[in-house]
C-alpha positions, -999 to 999 in steps of 0.1 A, spaced: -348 304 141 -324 276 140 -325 246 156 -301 232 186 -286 209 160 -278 233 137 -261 259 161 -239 229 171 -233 228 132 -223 262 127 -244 262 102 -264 295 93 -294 301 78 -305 328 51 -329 353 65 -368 344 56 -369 374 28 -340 359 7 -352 323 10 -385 333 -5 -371 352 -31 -353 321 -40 -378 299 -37 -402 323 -60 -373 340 -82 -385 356 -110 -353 371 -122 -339 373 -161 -317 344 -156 -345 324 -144 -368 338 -171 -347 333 -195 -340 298 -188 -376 286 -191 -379 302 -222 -372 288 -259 -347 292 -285 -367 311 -304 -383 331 -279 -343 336 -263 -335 353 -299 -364 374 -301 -355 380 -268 -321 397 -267 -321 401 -303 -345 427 -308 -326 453 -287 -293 446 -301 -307 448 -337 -327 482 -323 -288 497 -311 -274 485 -343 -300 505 -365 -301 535 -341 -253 539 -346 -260 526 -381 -288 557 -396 -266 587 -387 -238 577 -400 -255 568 -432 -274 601 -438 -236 618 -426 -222 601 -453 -248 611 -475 -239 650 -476 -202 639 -479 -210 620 -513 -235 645 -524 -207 672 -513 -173 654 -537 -194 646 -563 -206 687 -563 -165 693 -563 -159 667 -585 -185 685 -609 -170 723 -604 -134 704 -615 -154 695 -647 -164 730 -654 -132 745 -644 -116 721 -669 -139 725 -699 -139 767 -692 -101 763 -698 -104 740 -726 -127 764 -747 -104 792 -739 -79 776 -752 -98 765 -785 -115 798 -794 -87 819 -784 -105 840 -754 -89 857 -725 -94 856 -691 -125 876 -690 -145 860 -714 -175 840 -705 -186 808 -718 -220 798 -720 -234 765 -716 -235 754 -750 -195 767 -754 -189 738 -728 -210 713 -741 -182 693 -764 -164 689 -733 -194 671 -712 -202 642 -745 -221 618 -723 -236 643 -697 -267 661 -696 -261 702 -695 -260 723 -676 -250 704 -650 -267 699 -614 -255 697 -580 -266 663 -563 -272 684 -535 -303 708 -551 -275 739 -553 -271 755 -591 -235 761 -610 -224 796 -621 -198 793 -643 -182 825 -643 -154 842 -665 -124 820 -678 -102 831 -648 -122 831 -622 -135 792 -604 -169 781 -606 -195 781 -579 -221 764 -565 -254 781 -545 -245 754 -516 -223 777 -496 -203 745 -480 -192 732 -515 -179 764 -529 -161 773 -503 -144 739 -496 -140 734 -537 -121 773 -530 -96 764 -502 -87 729 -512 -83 744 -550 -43 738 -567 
């Protein structure tokens, strides 16, 4: 209740619930303000460092297939490349195959035959036609984006 005085006043008081809460607050603010340095960093760093991780990992394994995906392409250019080189050399036609070992003066400082960083297996395939890889996605993409 207020006093006489203070109804003269025009002052008012806060109800009894919100001056105990006051007077016994326990929210962040206060929390945090009794805390620490340190303990304010491990605070309200850990869940920011916990959000930045959990944006960061998908995008990191996305752009994992993407590498794995130009370097297969990158890869079927090289055979494409060396099939049309032997041809030339040897004098073969369209519809003559080349082994591995007829491509291997084209590929010097790399290991034959060649693999697909993403576990797939290169066909090479007659002179005219483009090679392949068993990864569905990067022969078909290395197919429509082809000159």
């Amino acid at each position: 209740m207020l006093a006489p005085e203070e109804i003269a006043e025009g002052k008012r008081r806060a109800p009894a619930w919100l001056e105990q809460r006051k007077a016994t607050s326990s929210g962040l603010r206060c929390r945090l303000a009794r805390m620490s340095q340190k303990a304010r960093i491990v605070f309200c760093g850990i869940p920011i460092l916990c959000l930045v991780v959990a944006i960061a990992i998908p995008s990191c394994a996305r752009s994992r297939v993407v590498i794995a995906k130009d370097s297969c392409i990158n890869r079927l250019r090289q055979i494409e490349g060396a099939k049309v080189q032997w041809a030339l050399e040897h004098h073969k036609t369209t519809n003559d195959t080349p082994t591995w070992d007829d491509l291997r003066s084209s590929f010097t400082r790399t290991r034959l035959p060649l693999e697909c960083p993403g576990e797939g297996v290169y066909t090479i395939g007659r002179v005219g036609e483009l090679p392949s890889c068993s990864i569905a996605r990067h022969t078909e993409y290395w197919r429509t984006n082809h000159p």
